[in-house]
N, C-alpha and C positions, 0 to 999 in steps of 0.2 A: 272210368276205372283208372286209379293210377297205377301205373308200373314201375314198380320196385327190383333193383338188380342186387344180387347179395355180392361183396367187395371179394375180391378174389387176392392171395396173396401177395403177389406182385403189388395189387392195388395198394394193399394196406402197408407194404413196406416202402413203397413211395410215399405216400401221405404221412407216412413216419418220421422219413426221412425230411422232407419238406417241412415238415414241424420242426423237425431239430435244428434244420439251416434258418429258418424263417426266427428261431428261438435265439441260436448265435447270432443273427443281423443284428437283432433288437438288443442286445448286449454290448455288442462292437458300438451302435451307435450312438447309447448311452453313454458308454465310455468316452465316447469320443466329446461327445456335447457338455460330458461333466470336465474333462480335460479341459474346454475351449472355455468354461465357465472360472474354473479354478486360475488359469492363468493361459489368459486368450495371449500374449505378448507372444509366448513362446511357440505355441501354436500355431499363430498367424506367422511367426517368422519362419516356424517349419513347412507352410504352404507356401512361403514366398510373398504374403503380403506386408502389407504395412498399412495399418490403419491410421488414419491423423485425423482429430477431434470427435468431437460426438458423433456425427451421423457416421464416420469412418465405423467407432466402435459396434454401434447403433448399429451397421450393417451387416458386420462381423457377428456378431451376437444373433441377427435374424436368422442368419444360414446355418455359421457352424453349430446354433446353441436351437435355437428353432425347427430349421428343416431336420438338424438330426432326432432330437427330441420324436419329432411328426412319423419320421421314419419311424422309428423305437416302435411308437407305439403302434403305427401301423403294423407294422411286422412282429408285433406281440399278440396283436386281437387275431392276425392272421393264422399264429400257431396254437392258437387258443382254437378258434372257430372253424376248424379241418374243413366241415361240411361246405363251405362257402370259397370255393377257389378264387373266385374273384378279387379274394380280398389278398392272396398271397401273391397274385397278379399283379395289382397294385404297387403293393411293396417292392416287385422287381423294377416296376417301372420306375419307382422313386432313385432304389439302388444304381441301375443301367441308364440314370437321366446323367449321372454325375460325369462318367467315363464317356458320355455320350456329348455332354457338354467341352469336354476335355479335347476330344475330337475333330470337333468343329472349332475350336481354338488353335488345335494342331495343325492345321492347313494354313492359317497365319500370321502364328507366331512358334509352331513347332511342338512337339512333344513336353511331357513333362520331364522332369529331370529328378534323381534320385528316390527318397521317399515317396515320393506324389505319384512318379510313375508304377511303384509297386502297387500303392494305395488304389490306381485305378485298373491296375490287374485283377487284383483280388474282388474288386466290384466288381467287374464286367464279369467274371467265372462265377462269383454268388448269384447274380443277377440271374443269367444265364442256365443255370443250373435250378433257380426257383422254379424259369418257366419249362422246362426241359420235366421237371418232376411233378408238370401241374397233372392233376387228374384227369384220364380223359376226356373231350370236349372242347370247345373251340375256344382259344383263348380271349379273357375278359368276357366268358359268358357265366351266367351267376351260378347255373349249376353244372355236376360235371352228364357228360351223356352216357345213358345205361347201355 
C-alpha cells in the first residue's frame, strides 16, 4: 500500500521558492557561458586568466562555456521537475563545487580578489540556500519523505 502525504503550505512555498532560485541559476549561468562565448578575451581577463594557444582556449571554453552550459541546464530540469529533489541537489552541488574549489586554492595562494570574490559569495548563498529549501528528507535521496 503506498503512502501519499498531501503538501502542506510551507511545503509548497519552499518548493516554490526553490524553483525560482534553481530558475535564476540557470539564467545567470547562461549568461555567463553566452558572455565567455561572445568574447572569452575579456572574460578570461575578468577571472584573472590568460589563455595561450589552442588547448589554453580549448580549456577555457570546456569550463566557462561547458561546465556552465551543464549547470544551466541542470538547474533548469531541476526547476522544471519539483517532484525530483534530487535533481535540485545536484545543481547545488555543481553551484557550491565552484566556491568550494576557490577555497582550497585559498589556503595556497589566498582569496579571490575583487569581482571573483563577490562572484564566489553569491555562489556559495545560492548554493546553500538550494539545499536549505530542499524538500524534507535526507539530502541527495530521490524522493522527499512523507
Amino acid at each position: 500500500m503506498a503512502v501519499t502525504f498531501a503538501p502542506t503550505a510551507s511545503s509548497t512555498w519552499r518548493a516554490r521558492l526553490r524553483g525560482q532560485l534553481l530558475s535564476v541559476a540557470a539564467s545567470a549561468h547562461s549568461l555567463a557561458a553566452l558572455a565567455a562565448l561572445l568574447d572569452p578575451d575579456r572574460v578570461a581577463d575578468a577571472m584573472g586568466l590568460f589563455p595561450v594557444g589552442v588547448n589554453g582556449y580549448s580549456q577555457f571554453f570546456a569550463l566557462y562555456v561547458g561546465v556552465r552550459l551543464a549547470t544551466a541546464g541542470l538547474a533548469l530540469l531541476a526547476a522544471r521537475q519539483g517532484d525530483q529533489p534530487i535533481l535540485g541537489d545536484l545543481a547545488a552541488l555543481f553551484i557550491l563545487a565552484q566556491p568550494l574549489g576557490r577555497l582550497v586554492a585559498a589556503f595556497a595562494i589566498g582569496l579571490p580578489q575583487g569581482l571573483l570574490f563577490v562572484v564566489s559569495g553569491i555562489e556559495l548563498a545560492v548554493g546553500l540556500a538550494l539545499i536549505g529549501l530542499r524538500p524534507q528528507g535526507r539530502f541527495l535521496s530521490i524522493r522527499p519523505s512523507p
